[in-house]
Every structure is written in structure tokens, then in C-alpha cells.
C-alpha positions as CSV (number, residue, x, y, z in Angstrom):
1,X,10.9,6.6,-16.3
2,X,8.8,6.3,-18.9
3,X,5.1,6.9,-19.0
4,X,3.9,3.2,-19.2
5,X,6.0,2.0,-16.6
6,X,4.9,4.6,-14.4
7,X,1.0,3.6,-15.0
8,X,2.0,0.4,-14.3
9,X,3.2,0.6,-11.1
10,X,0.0,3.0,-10.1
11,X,-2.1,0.5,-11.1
12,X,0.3,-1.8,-8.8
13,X,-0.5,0.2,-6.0
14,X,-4.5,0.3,-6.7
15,X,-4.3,-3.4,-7.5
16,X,-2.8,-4.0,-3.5
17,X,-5.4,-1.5,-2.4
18,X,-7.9,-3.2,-3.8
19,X,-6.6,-7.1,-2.4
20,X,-5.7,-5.3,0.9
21,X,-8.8,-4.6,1.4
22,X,-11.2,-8.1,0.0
23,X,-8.5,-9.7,2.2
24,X,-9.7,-7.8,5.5
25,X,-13.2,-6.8,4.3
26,X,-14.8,-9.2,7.1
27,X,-12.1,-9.7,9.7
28,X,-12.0,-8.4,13.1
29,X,-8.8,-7.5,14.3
30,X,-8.6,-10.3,17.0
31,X,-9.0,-12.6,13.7
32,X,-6.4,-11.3,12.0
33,X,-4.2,-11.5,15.1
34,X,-4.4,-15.5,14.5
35,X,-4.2,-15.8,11.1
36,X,-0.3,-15.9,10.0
37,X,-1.5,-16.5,6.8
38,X,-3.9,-13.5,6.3
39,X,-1.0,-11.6,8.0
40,X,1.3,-12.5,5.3
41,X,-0.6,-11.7,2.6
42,X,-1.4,-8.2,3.8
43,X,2.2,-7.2,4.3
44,X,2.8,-8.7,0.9
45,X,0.9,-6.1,-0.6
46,X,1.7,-3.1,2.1
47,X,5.2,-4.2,0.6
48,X,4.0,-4.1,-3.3
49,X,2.5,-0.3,-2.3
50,X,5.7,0.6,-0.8
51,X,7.9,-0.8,-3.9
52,X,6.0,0.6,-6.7
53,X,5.2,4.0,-5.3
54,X,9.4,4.4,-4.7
55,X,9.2,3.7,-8.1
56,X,6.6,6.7,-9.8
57,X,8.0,9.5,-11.0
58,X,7.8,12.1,-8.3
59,X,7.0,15.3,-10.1
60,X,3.7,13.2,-10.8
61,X,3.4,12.2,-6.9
62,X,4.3,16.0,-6.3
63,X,0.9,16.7,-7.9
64,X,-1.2,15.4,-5.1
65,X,-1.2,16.3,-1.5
66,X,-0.6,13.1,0.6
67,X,2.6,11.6,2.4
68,X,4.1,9.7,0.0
69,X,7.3,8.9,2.4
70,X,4.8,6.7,4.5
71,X,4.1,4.0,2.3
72,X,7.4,3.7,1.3
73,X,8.8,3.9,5.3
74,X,6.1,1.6,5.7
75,X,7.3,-0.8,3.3
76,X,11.0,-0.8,4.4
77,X,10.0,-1.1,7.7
78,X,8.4,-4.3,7.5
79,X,11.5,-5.6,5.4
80,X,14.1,-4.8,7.3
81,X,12.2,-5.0,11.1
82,X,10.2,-7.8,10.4
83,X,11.0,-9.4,13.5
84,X,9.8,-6.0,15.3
85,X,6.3,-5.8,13.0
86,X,3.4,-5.5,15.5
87,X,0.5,-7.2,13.8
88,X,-2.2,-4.6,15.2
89,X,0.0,-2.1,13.6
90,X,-0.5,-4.0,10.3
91,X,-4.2,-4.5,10.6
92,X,-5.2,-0.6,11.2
93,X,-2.9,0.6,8.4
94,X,-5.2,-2.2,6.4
95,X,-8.2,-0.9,7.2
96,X,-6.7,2.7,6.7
97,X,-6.2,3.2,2.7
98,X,-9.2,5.7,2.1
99,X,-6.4,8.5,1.4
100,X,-4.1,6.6,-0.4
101,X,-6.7,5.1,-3.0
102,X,-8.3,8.2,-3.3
103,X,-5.0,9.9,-4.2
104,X,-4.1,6.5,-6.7
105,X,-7.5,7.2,-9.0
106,X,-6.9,10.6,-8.7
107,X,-3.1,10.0,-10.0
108,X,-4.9,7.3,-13.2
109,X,-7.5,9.6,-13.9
110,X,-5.5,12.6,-14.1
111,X,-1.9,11.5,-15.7
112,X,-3.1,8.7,-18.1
């Protein structure tokens, strides 16, 4: 994969981070509960995460100490169990992406 496309799809990932996170800034999780639409946009971007890290070069993810399988599990899990998705489950991974962003800047600051 070349170098570009490989920033891009970092910069995917801290872009979702980023929307993730405006999107739930303010909610409570019994909010988010009730909101189908807030729902869908979060798992939009949990799926964008997923997508675009399968897609970086992995002796550049190899680098940096975090799970990389879970974002990409997570992803396929809410694609192919959607009817099985527990919403809480979605909400705390939302409010959980300290590790991952930090890891993502690391990842731009370092290999581009």
C-alpha cells in the first residue's frame, strides 16, 4: 500500500475519533439509549475505524503497542450481528477511544 493511502486512512480513523466523540460529548448513556439516530451515526464511524485500520499497513501498526484486532472485530461485529448489537455496548466503546487516538497521532506524527 502505498504511503498516501496509508495516511489517508489514519487520518480516517482520527477523523471518526474525532466525530465519535462531538457526537457523544454531552449525552448520557440513557440518551443515547433513545436516540436511533445518534446510535447510527456512532456505529457508522466505529465501522469507518474498523475499515480503515484493516486497511494500514501493518508493519506500521506493529510499531505501536495497542490491540489493533479490536477495532477491526469491532467493526465486523456490528456488520455482520447487527441484530445482536447491544447499544450500551456501543455507547462505552464511544466514550472509550483515549488509547486508540493516542496511538492514531502517535502513528501521523511518527510515519508521515
Amino acid at each position: 500500500m502505498d504511503r498516501l493511502t496509508c495516511k489517508s486512512r489514519v487520518e480516517h480513523v482520527a477523523k471518526a475519533i474525532q466525530l465519535i466523540r462531538s457526537f457523544v460529548a454531552h449525552v448520557t448513556e440513557e440518551d443515547f439509549l433513545i436516540d436511533v439516530k445518534l446510535q447510527s451515526a456512532v456505529q457508522y464511524q466505529f465501522l469507518i475505524i474498523g475499515e480503515a485500520i484493516k486497511c494500514i499497513d501493518g508493519d506500521i501498526l506493529r510499531k505501536y503497542d495497542y490491540p489493533w484486532h479490536i477495532p477491526r472485530s469491532f467493526r465486523n461485529f456490528i456488520i455482520h450481528e447487527y441484530h445482536g448489537v447491544r447499544m450500551e455496548r456501543i455507547y462505552y466503546a464511544a466514550k472509550d477511544l483515549d488509547d486508540l487516538n493516542k496511538q492514531v497521532m502517535q502513528i501521523l506524527e511518527n510515519e508521515f
